[in-house]
C-alpha positions, -999 to 999 in steps of 0.1 A, spaced: -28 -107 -110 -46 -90 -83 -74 -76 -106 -79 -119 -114 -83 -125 -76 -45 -131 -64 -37 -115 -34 -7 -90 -37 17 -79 -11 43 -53 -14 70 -56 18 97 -32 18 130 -40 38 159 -24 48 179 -2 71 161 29 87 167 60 71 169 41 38 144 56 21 115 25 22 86 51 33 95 74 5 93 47 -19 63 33 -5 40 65 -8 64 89 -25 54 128 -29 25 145 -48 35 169 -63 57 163 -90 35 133 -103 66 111 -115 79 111 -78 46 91 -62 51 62 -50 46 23 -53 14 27 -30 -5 54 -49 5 41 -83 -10 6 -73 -42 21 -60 -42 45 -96 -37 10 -118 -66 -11 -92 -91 12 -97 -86 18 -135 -89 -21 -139 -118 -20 -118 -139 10 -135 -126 -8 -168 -142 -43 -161 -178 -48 -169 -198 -78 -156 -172 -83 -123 -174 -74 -88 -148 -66 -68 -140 -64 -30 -108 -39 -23 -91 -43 10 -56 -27 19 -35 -30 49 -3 -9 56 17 -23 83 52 -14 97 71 -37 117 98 -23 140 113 -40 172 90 -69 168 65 -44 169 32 -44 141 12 -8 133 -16 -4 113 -3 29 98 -42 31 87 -56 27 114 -72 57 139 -39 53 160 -11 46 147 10 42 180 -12 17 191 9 -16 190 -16 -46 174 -10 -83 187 
C-alpha cells in the first residue's frame, strides 16, 4: 500500500532487552538475518525503479521512545531529546 500513497508505520513494542532493535534492522551479513527495516527499504525501491510514468517522494523516520522520551535515531545526534 505504501507504493499507492498510504502511509506505513512499523512500531515495535516490548520489554528492553527483547530483541525489538535486532528485528528492526537485523545483521548484514548473513542476508536472511536483515531486518524489517532494510527489507522494506529493498521492496520500496524495487517498486519504485519498477513503476514508469509515477513520481514518488520517500521520507523515513526512525524514532525510539523511552521514558517518555522521543530520538530521531537518524538524526546527527541521537541523544538529543526532540519535543
Amino acid at each position: 500500500g505504501v507504493t499507492e500513497g498510504y502511509n506505513g508505520t512499523i512500531f515495535a513494542y516490548g520489554q528492553t532487552g527483547s530483541g525489538k532493535s535486532f528485528t528492526m534492522q537485523g545483521i548484514v551479513d548473513p542476508s536472511a538475518q536483515k531486518g524489517i527495516i532494510p527489507r522494506a527499504f529493498e521492496h520500496i525501491f524495487e517498486s519504485v525503479q519498477c513503476a514508469e510514468n509515477t513520481k514518488f517522494l520517500l521520507r523515513a523516520s526512525y524514532l525510539e521512545i523511552y521514558n517518555e522520551d522521543i530520538r530521531d535515531l537518524l538524526g546527527a545526534d541521537t541523544k538529543q531529546r526532540l519535543e
